[in-house]
N, C-alpha and C positions, 0 to 999 in steps of 0.2 A: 479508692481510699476515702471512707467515710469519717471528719472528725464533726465536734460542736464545736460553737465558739469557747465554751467555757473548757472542752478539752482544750485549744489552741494557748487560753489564758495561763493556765498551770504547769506551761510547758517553759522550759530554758529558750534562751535564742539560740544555741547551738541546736537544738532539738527541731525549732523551727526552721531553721536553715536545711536540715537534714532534708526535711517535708518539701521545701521548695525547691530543692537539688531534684527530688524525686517527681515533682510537678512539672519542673520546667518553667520557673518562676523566673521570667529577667530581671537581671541585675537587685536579686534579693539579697546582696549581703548591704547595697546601700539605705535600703529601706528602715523605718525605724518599727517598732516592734507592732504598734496598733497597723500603721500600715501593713507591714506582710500579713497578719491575720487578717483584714480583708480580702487581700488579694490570694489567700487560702481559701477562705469561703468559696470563694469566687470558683474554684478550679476543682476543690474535693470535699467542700462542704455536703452537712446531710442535704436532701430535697426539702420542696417547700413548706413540706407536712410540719417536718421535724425543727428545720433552721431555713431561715430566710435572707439570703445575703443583703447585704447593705445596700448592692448596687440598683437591685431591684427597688428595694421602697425609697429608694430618693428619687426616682422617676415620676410621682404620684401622688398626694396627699393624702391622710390617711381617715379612713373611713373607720366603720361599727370593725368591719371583716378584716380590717386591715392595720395595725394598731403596730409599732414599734414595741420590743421588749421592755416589760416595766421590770423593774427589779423587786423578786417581794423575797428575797431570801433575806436573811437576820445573819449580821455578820456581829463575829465578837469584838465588836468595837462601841463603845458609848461616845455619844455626841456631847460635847461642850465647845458654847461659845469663846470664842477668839476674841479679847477685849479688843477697842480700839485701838489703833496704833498709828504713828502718823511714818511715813518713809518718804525719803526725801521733800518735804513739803505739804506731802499727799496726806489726804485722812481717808480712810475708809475701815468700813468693820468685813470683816470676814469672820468664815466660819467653819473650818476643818474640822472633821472629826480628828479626836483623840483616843490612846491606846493605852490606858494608867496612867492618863494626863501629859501623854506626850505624844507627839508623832512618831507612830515607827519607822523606825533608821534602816532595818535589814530591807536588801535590796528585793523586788520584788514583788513583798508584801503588798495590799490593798487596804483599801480605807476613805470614807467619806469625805469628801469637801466640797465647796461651794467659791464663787469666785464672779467677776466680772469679766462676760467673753470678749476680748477684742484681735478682731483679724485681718491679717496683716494683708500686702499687697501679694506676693507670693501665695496665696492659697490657703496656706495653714495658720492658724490660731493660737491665743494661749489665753487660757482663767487664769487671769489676776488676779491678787489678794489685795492688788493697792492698784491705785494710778500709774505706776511707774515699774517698769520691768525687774523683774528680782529674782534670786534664786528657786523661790518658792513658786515662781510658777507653772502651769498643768500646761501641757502641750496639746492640741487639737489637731488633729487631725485633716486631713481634706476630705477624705472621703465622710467623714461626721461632721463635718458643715453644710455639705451637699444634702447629706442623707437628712438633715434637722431642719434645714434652711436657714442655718447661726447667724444671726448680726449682730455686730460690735454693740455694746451697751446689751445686751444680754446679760443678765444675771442666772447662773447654771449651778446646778445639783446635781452630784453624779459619784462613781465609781472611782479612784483614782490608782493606779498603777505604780509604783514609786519603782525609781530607776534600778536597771539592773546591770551591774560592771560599773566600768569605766567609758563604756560606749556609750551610753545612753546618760545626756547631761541632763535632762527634765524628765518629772514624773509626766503620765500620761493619764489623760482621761480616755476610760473603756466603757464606760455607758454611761446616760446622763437619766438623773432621774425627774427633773422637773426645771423649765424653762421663764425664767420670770414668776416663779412661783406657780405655775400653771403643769401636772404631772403631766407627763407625756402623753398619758393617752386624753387630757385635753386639749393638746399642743397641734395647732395644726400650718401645714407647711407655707401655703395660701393667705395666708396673713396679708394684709394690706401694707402698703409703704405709705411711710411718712410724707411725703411728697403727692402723694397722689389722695387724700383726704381734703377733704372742703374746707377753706376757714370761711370763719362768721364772725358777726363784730361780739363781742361778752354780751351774754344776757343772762348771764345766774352769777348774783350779786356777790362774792366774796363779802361777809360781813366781820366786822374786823371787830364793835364795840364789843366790851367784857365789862361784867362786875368789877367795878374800881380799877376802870384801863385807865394808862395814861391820857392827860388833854391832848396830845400830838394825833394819837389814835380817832377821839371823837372829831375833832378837823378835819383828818382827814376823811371821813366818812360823809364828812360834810361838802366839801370840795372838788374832792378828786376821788371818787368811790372805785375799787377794784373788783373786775368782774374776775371770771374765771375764763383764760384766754385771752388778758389784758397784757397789752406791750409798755409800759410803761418807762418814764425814766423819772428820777429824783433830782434835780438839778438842783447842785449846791456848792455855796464858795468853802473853800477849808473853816472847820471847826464850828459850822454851824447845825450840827447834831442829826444828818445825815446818817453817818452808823446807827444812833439812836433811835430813830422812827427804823433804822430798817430790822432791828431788833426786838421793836416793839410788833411789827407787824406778824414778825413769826411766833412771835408768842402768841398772836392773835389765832393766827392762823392755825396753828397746832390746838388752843382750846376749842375754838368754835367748829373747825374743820378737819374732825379726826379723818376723814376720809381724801384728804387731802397729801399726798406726795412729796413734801417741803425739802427742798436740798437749798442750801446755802455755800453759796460761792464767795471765798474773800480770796481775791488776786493782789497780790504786792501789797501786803497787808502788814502792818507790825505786830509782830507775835503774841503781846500780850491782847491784842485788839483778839485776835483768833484765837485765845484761851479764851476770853470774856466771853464770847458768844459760844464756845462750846457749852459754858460754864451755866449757859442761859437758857439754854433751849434742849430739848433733847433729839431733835427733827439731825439729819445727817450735813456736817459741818465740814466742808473742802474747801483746801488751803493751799497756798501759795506764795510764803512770804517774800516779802521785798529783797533780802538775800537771797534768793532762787535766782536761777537764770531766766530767762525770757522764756526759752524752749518749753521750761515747768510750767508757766504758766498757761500757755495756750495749750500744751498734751490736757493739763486737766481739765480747763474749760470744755472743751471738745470731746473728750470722754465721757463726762457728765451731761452735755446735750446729747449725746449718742443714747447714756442710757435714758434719760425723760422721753427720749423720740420712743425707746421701746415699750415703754409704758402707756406713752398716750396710743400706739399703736394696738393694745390692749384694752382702751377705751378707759382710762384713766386717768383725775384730773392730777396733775404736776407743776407747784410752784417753784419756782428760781429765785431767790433773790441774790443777785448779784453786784459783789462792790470791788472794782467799778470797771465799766465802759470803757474810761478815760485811761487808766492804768494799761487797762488789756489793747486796746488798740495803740499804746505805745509798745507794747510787745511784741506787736505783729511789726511794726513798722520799723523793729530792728533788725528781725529775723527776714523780711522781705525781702525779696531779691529788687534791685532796681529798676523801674519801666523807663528809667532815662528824665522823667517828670517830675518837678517836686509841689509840691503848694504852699500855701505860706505857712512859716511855723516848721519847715523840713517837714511834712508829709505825703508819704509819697501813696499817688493816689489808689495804688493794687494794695497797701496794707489795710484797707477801707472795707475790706472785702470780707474779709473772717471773720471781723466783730459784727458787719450788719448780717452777716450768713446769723449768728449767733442770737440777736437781738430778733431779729426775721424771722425766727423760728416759733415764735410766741405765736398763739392762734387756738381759737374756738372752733371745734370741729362740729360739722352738721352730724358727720357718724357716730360722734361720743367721745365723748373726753375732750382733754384741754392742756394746755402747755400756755403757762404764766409769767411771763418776765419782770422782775422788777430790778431795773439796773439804776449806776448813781453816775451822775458825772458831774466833772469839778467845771466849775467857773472859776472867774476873780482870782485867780492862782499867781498871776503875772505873767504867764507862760503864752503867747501866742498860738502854740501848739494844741495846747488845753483848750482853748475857746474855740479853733478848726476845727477839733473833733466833736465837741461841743452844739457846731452849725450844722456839722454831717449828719447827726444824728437826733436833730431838731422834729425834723417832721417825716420819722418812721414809726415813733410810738402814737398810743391812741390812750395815753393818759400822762399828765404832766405834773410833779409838787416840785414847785419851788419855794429857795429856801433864802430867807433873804439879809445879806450880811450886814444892814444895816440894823436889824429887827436883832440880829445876835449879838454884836457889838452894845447895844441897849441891855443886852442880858433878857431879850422878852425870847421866852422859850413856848413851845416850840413857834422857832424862825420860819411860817410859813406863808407867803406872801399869796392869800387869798383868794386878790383880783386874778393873777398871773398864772394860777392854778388852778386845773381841770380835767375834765375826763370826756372822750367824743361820743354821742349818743349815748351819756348817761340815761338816758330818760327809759331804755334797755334794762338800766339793774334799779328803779326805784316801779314803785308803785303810781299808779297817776295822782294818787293824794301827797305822796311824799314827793313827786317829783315837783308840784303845785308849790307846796311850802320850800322846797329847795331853792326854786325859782322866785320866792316871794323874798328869802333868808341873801338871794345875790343883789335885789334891786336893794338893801337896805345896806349892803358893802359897799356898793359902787358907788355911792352918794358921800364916802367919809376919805380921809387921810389916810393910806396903808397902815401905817403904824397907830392911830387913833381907833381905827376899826378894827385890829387886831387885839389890840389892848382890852377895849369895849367888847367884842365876840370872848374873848377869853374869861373876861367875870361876869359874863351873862351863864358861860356852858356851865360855870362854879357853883351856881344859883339852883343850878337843876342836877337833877342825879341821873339821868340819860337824854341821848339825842331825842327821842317821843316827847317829852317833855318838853326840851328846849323849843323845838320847833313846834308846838303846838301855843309855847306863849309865845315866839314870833309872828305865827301868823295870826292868832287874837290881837296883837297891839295893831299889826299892820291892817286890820279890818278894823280896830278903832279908833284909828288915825281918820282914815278915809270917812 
């Protein structure tokens, strides 16, 4: 008995059942429908010439001779994007195709979409439309994780199968046509893990100034410079414009760095806080608000490193900004199971663990590409617990802005406390003439009053219309001093 897959695809399950009764297929009435067609393959599929079963090419990576089915036929279906939509907390965009602006309903039928893959412990998988499990989502198969080599944070294009009866509660994906944006027949199985890549300290300078940035922006260029593969944190007491700069940076980042991957993370966030920033940027904005449960927050944090991991995996660079730290490891620390230990503040020291996994993960790759963290955590809160986490997480990054409540209580914006602020082997992301004048621009800080020399640096940067300038008449006065 010779079929194709695509004979197998156009068949009823009853039809297919028939097939397997006559094969000797065990226990195929439990199987779900992608499955038994492989395990057809497998048994009375055409030869190699003709059809190649799945089990064969996940044993192997694929070569010129060797290449997974691409799909070039033209289905009567037009693609149209899926606007944003947020589900339970979650933001993401998807992108199904549509059938005269709608999904088709009749069971069976096929039809494009797109999704983030994430796979479960059990084996099988499911594209997601959003963060968070829903109706709408595509079932994955085991045997097409194996055969693909799928990791969670995958982003997939493919075939979609919509259910058929009452037995089948998820549509199904039955081919995929392109993997993180890479067609299959670029896609290869061999792919490196995230973990096993080199880090390095940043040395390709993220440059953040723009025609008429904010001053927050030229400081911090000045201070505390961002490479690409920087672990960074923001330390700052409440209301000292923390969200601010971290807003201001992705609009940086997005003008000067189209090649650039920007995801923004607001965890336990107030709503209108995460309208304002969608509203501001157009880089992809995930959400979490303070009415969410804990659970919400860390599934989406961890989703979202899952997929950056697969991208820098693709040698691509990927920034994080994320707010905050201090929130997100109070989430873990509810969810935690007990070690019996507490520390001061009630924290217990195994919820310590998923935020620095998180934060940890930032890193300059020798192979290419980059994953960029920039998180916030709160001081000065009153919270003892606030300041723990605060200490945990003191000396894992390799770039520091602080923000200082006394400088914002004065109303002197942006609150950034100068001295206290920095970056480790800056000398990495500047020029040796720039790094000369940087060096020349900190002995002339450290000589003044926090608050006098911020005052003084802020209507010096006014004076000038960019940092080249500024710094070229610091280091003229400082050689005509001498």
């Amino acid at each position: 008995m010779n079929f194709t897959e695509q004979e197998l695809l156009e068949k009823t399950s009853r039809e297919l059942y028939e097939i397997a009764k006559v094969l000797h297929v065990r226990n195929y009435t439990r199987l779900k429908k992608p499955d038994l067609i492989e395990e057809l393959l497998k048994l009375g599929g055409k030869d190699a010439n003709d059809q190649e079963g799945p089990a064969m090419s996940s044993m192997r990576p694929y070569d010129n001779h060797d290449k997974p089915e691409v799909v070039t036929e033209h289905l009567d279906i037009e693609q149209e994007r899926v606007p944003e939509h947020v589900v339970s907390g979650a933001v993401i965009s998807s992108s199904p195709e549509r059938h005269g602006g709608e999904i088709p309903r009749t069971g069976g039928e096929e039809f494009t979409a797109s999704g983030l893959c994430e796979i479960l412990a059990e084996g099988y998988g499911f594209m997601r439309s959003n963060y968070f499990p829903s109706s709408s989502d595509v079932y994955i198969s085991p045997p097409m994780i194996r055969r693909f080599g799928l990791r969670t944070g995958d982003w997939l294009e493919g075939i979609v199968h919509l259910p058929r009866g009452d037995k089948e509660k998820y549509s199904s994906l039955m081919r995929i046509r392109s993997i993180n944006g890479i067609g299959i027949e670029g896609h290869v199985l061999n792919r490196p893990q995230f973990e096993s890549l080199t880090p390095i300290f940043p040395n390709k300078h993220l440059k953040l100034e723009t025609p008429n940035c904010s001053m927050a922006v030229r400081l911090l260029e000045l201070v505390a410079p961002i490479g690409k593969g920087q672990r960074g944190l923001i330390v700052s007491p409440p209301k000292a414009g923390k969200t601010t700069i971290l807003k201001a940076i992705a609009q940086s980042i997005e003008y000067n760095h189209p090649e650039v991957t920007l995801m923004v993370l607001l965890i336990d966030e107030r709503p209108e806080e995460v309208t304002d920033m969608k509203q501001s940027i157009r880089s992809e904005v995930i959400s979490s608000t303070f009415d969410q449960p804990p659970e919400n927050h860390i599934r989406v944090v961890e989703l979202a490193l899952e997929r950056a991991k697969r991208l820098v995996e693709i040698k691509k660079d990927v920034v994080i900004l994320l707010d905050g730290i201090t929130r997100l490891t109070r989430a873990y620390n509810l969810i935690s199971s007990s070690s019996g230990k507490t520390l001061s503040g009630g924290l217990d020291p195994t919820a310590i663990r998923g935020p620095k996994r998180v934060i940890g993960a930032a890193r300059n790759m020798v192979e290419g590409g980059s994953l960029t963290i920039i998180a916030t955590a709160l001081i000065e809160t009153g919270s003892r617990l606030d300041q723990v986490i605060y200490e945990e997480f003191k000396g894992t990054g390799n770039m520091e802005l602080v923000l200082d409540r006394e400088l914002a209580e004065r109303r002197v914006f942006p609150a950034i406390d100068v001295r206290k602020s920095g970056t480790r082997r800056e000398e990495l992301l500047y020029t040796p003439e720039e790094y000369r004048k940087i060096w020349a621009l900190r002995q002339f800080i450290g000589n003044e009053d926090p608050t006098e020399s911020l005052e003084k640096l802020i209507a010096m940067l006014q004076r000038t219309a960019n940092n080249r300038e500024f710094l070229a008449n610091i280091v003229a006065q400082d050689s005509a001093g001498r």
